[in-house]
N, C-alpha and C positions, 0 to 999 in steps of 0.2 A: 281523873288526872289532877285533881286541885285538891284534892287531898290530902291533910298533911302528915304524908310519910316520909319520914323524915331520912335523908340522905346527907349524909357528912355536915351534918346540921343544919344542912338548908329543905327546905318544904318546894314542893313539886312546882308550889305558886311562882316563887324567885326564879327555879328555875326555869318557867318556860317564860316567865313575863314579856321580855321583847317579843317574840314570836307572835304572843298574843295580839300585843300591840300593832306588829306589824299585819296581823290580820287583819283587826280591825281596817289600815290604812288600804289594803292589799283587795279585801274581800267586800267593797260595797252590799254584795247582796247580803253577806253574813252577818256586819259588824254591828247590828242589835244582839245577836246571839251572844258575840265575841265578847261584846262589852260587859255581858254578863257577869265573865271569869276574872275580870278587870281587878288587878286590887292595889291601892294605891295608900299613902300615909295621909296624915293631917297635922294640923295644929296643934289642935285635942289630941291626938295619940299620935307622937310622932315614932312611936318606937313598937306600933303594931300596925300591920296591914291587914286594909278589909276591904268590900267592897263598895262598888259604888250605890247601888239597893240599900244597904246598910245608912250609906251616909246620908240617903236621902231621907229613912227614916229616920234618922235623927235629926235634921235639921229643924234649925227654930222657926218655930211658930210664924206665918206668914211671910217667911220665906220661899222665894217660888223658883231660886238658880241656884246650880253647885258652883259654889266659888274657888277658884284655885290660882295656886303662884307659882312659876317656874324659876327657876334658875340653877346655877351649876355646879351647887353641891347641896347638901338636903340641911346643913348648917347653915348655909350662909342664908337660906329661905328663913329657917327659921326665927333668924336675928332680924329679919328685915322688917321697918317701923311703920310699913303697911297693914301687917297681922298686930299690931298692937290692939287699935281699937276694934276690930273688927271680933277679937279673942276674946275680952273684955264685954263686950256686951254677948256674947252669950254665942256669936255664929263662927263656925267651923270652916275652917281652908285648905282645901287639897293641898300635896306639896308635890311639884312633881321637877325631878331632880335630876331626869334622863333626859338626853337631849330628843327622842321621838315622842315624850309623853305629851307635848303641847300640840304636835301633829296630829296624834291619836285623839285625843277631846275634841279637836277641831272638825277632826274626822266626824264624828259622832253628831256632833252636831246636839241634838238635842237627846237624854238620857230616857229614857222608855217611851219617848215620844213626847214627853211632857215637860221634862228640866235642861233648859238650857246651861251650857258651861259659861261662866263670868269671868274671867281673866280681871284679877284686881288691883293690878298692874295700870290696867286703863282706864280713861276716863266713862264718866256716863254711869258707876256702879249706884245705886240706887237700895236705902233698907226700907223702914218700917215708913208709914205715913208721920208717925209720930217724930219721926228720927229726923224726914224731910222737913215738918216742918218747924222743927229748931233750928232746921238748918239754912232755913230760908230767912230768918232772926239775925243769926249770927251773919249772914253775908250783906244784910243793910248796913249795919254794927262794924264791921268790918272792911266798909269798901273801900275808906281812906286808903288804907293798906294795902290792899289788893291793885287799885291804881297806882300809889306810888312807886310797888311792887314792879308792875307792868311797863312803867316809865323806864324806871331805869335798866332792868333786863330786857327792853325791848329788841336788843338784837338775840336774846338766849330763848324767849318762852312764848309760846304760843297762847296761852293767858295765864293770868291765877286765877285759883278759887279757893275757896275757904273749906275745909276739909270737914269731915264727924270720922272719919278710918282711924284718925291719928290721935295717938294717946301720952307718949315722954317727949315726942320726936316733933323740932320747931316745923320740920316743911317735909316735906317728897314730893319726887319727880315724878309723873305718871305720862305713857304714851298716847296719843291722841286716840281714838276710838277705833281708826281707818289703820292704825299705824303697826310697826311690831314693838311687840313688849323686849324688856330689855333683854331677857334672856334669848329669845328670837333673834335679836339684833345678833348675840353675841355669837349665838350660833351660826349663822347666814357670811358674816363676817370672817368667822374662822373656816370657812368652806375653801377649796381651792380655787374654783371658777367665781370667785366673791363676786357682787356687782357693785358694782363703782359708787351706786345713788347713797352707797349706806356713807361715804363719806362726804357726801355732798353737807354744806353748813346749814341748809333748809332738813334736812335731818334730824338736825339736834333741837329743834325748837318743838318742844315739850310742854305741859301745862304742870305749873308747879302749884302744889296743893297746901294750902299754911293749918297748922294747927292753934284755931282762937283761944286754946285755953294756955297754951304754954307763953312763959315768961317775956322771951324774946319777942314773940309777936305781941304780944301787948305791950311790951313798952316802946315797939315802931310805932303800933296805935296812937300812944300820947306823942311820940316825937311828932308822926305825921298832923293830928288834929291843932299841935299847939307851935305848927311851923318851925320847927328845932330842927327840922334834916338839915346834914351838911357832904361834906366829903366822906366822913366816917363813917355814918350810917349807910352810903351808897358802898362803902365798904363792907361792913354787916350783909348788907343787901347781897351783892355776890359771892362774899362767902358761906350764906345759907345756901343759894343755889348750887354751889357748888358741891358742898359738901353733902345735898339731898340728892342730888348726880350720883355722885358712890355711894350713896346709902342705899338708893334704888336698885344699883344693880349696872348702870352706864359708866361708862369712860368717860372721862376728860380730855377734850382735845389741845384744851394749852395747861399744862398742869401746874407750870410755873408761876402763870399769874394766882390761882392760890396760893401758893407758897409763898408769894410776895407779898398780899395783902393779909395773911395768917401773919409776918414778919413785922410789918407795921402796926396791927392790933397788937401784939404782944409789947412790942416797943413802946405806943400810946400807953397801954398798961403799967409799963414800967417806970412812966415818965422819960421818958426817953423822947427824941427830938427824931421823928420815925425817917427824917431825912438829912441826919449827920451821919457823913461819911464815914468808911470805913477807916482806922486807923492804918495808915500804910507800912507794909512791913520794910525793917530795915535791914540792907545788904553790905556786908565788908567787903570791898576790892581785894584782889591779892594785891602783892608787889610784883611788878611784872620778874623782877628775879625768882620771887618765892616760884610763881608760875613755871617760870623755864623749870627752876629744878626738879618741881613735880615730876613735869613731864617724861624728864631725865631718870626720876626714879621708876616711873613707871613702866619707860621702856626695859630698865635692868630687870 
């Protein structure tokens, strides 16, 4: 059946995929069988399907989980500044673009009995001994930041920390460990019987991840060690969270307050006085004659 004979250009694989899927979900006693025929995209070859057998033989050197990212279309996976570092140093990320494929791995649980699924989405992902500990360097190095960080999103994040995932990209958003990943969320959400918790404000408090090598965080670094925060920078400050919000994959619950403080850096930028008024626009009265007439001509 997984054959590839080919049918109006599509291969037996595509077409039975969900089915599969849903076996795996469907069929406890089957779904090591199921998972077999499993074939899913990556990072690395986002434009061929293989399986997961495949992926694990290629995976890098002392890595012991298949890492994968969901969300809701297999582009917008790709562009997401999660798999930057991750691509970069050499390891491979499922992509999975169907709204059952996060149920299915979850299903599974662990992949021949041996590889567990990583959602990289969330917190807790873990590489090389080598990788941990630079990174354990970097978050001495970096705690100014991560506190000042924490201070002042302290009603948005459930902590920072200092990231090695990230590679152009100043922050991201990542889901607590317990929590659901953003694509989850968005799924659950758009269900009809929704449940109410996904809008609750303890919801949105996420652990926001900073990248030490990029520009913006180092130069919080020297504002914060050399006491220079003011207004502005607490502006900076929630407009990275923000903008790592949509980078991730989340909604924003008040979207305006970006937009206002995007409005004010642009205007600081510009020299501009980010709290002078708008110019008010100006109205001609008629004359109440001119008015009757109208009126008059209107009803002709």
């Amino acid at each position: 059946m997984i054959k590839k004979t080919r049918r109006n250009g599509t291969n037996s694989t595509k077409l039975f995929s969900t089915h599969l899927k849903l076996g795996v979900i469907n069929d406890p006693q089957n779904h090591t069988r199921l998972s077999k025929l499993l074939r899913y995209r990556s990072a690395k070859n986002p434009d061929e399907l293989f399986s997961l057998e495949h992926y694990v033989q290629n995976m890098k050197k002392g890595q012991e989980e298949i890492f994968y990212l969901g969300g809701e279309t297999l582009e917008s996976i790709k562009s997401s500044p999660l798999l930057e570092g991750l691509t970069k140093k050499g390891y491979d990320v499922l992509l999975l673009p169907e709204p059952i494929d996060e149920y299915t791995v979850t299903t599974i649980g662990k992949y021949d009995d041996k590889y567990t699924f990583r959602d990289i989405s969330k917190e807790g992902l873990k590489l090389s001994e080598n990788e941990e500990e630079k990174l354990k360097a970097l978050k001495t190095e970096f705690a100014p930041v991560t506190e000042y960080l924490s201070k002042v999103l302290v009603d948005k994040v459930f902590r920072v920390e200092v990231s090695n995932k990230l590679d152009k990209t100043p922050c991201a958003i990542l889901s607590q460990s317990w929590g659901y990943s953003a694509n989850m969320e968005r799924i659950m959400k758009a269900q009809a019987l929704k449940d109410d918790r996904y809008n609750m404000p303890n919801s949105a408090k996420r652990v926001l991840e900073i990248n030490p090598r990029h520009p913006i965080i180092k130069r919080l670094l020297n504002l914060v060690n050399t006491a220079n925060t003011d207004g502005s920078t607490e502006d900076v400050a929630h407009v990275l969270y923000d903008v790592a919000v949509l980078n991730s994959g989340y909604s924003l619950s008040e979207p305006t307050q970006l937009t206002g403080r995007v409005n004010k850096l642009m205007a600081v930028s510009l020299n501009i006085d980010p709290d002078e008024e708008v110019e008010p626009e100006e109205w001609e009265e008629l004359a109440e004659d001119d008015e009757e007439g109208e009126i008059f001509a209107e009803e002709l």
